[in-house]
C-alpha positions as CSV (number, residue, x, y, z in Angstrom):
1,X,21.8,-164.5,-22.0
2,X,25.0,-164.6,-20.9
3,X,28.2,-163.5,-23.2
4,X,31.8,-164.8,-23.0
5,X,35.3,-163.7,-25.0
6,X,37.5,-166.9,-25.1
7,X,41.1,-166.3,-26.5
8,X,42.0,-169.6,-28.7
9,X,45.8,-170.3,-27.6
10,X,46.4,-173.8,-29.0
11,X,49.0,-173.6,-31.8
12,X,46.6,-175.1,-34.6
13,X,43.5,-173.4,-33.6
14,X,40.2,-174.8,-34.1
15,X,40.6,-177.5,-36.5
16,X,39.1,-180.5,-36.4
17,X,40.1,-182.1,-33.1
18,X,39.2,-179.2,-30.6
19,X,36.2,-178.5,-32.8
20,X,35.0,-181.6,-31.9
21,X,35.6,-181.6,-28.2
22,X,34.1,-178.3,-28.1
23,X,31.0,-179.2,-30.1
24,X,30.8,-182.2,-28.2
25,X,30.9,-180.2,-24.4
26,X,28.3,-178.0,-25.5
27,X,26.1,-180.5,-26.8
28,X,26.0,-182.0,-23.0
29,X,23.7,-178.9,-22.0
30,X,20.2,-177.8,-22.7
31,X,21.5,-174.0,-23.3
32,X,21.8,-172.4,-26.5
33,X,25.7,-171.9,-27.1
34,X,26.4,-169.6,-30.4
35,X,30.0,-168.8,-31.3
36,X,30.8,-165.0,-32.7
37,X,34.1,-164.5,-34.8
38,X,33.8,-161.0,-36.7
39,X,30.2,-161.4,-38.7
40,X,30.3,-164.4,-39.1
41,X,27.9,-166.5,-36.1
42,X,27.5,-170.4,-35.8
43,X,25.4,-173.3,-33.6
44,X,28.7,-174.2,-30.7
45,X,27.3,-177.6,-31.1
46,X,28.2,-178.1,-34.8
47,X,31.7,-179.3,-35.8
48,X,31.2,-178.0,-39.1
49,X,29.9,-174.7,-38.2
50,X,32.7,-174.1,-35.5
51,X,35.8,-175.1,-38.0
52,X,34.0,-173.3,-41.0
53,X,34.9,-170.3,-38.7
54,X,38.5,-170.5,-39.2
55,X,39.6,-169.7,-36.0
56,X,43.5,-169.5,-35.5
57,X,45.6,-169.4,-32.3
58,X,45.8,-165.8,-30.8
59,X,41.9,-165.4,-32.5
60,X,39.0,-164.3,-29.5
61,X,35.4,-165.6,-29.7
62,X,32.3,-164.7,-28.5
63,X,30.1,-167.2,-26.8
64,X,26.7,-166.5,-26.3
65,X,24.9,-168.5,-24.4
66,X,20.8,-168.9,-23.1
67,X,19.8,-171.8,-21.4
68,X,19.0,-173.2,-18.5
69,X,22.4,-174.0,-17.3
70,X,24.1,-171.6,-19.3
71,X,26.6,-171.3,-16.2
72,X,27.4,-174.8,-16.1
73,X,28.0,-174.5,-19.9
74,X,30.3,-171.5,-20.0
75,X,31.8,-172.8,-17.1
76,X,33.3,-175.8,-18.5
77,X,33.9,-174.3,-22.5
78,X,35.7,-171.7,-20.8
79,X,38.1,-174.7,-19.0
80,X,38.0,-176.6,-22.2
81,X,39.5,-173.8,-24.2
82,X,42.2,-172.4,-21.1
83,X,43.1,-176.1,-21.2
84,X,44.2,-175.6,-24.8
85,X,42.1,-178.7,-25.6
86,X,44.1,-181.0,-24.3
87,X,47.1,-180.5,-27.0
88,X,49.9,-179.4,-25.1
């Protein structure tokens, strides 16, 4: 298993448009990708579960991830997220 902290820098945070996109990239790999804010933990691939998290900008996550291409997948969530989702 491997574990990643992601800093959320977007202004809005995680609301419904980057939830999707990131729910949506980690559905494209076999690995397990959970999402970690405080106690609270959630299925990465689940739009709901990811914006039911609340993240705002400034926020960190951790990603935990098991898989068969859990590299590949933290790869590209970390690029989604330093790319601010696309927003700015």
């Amino acid at each position: 298993m491997m574990e990643l902290n992601l800093l959320i820098e977007n202004k809005l945070g995680l609301h419904a448009r980057p939830a999707s996109l990131f729910a949506q990239k980690a559905s494209a790999y076999k690995s397990t990708i959970m999402i970690l804010k405080g106690e609270k933990s959630v299925n990465g691939k689940s739009i709901i579960g990811i914006m039911g998290l609340g993240v705002k900008q400034g926020e960190s996550l951790l990603l935990k991830i098991e898989g068969p291409d859990a590299d590949e997948a933290a790869a590209a969530l970390q690029k989604l997220v330093a790319n601010k989702f696309g927003e700015e």
